[in-house]
C-alpha positions in Angstrom: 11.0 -21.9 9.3 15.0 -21.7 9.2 14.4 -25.2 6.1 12.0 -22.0 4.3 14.5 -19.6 4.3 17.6 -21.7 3.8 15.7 -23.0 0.3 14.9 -18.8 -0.4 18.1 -17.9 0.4 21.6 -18.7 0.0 22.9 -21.6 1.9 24.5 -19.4 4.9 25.5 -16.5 2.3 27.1 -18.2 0.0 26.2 -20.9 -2.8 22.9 -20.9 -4.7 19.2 -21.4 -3.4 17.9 -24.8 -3.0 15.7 -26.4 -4.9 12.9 -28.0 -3.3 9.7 -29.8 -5.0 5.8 -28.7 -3.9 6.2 -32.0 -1.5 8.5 -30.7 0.4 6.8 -27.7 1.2 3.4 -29.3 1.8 5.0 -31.5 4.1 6.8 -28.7 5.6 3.7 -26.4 6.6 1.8 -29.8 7.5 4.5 -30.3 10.5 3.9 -26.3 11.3 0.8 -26.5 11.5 1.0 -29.3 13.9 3.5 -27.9 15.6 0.9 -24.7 15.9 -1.6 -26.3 16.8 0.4 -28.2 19.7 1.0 -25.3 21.6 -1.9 -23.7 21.2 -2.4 -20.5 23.3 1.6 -20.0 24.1 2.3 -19.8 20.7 -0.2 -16.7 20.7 1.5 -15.9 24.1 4.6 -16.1 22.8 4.0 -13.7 19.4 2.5 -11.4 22.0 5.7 -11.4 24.0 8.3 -10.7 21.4 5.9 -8.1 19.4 6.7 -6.0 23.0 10.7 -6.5 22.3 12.2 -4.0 19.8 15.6 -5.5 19.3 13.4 -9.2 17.8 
């Protein structure tokens, strides 16, 4: 997530965005997905647990 918003934004607030090719991406969301997937219910455990915290 922090490679997806370093390409959309500027590189720490200075600089220009990044270009990155559809590869990149697809590759990108493959690993998430995985990632995901790997954890399984405490990733839904921990959504549920920082939708309660106001200051996230």
């Amino acid at each position: 997530m922090l490679a997806y918003a370093r390409d959309r934004r500027r590189f720490l607030l200075f600089g220009r965005p990044r270009r990155v090719g559809p590869e990149t991406h697809r590759h990108r969301a493959e690993v998430l997905l995985e990632s995901l997937l790997t954890l399984g219910p405490t990733f839904i455990k921990l959504g549920q647990l920082l939708s309660t915290r106001p200051d996230v």
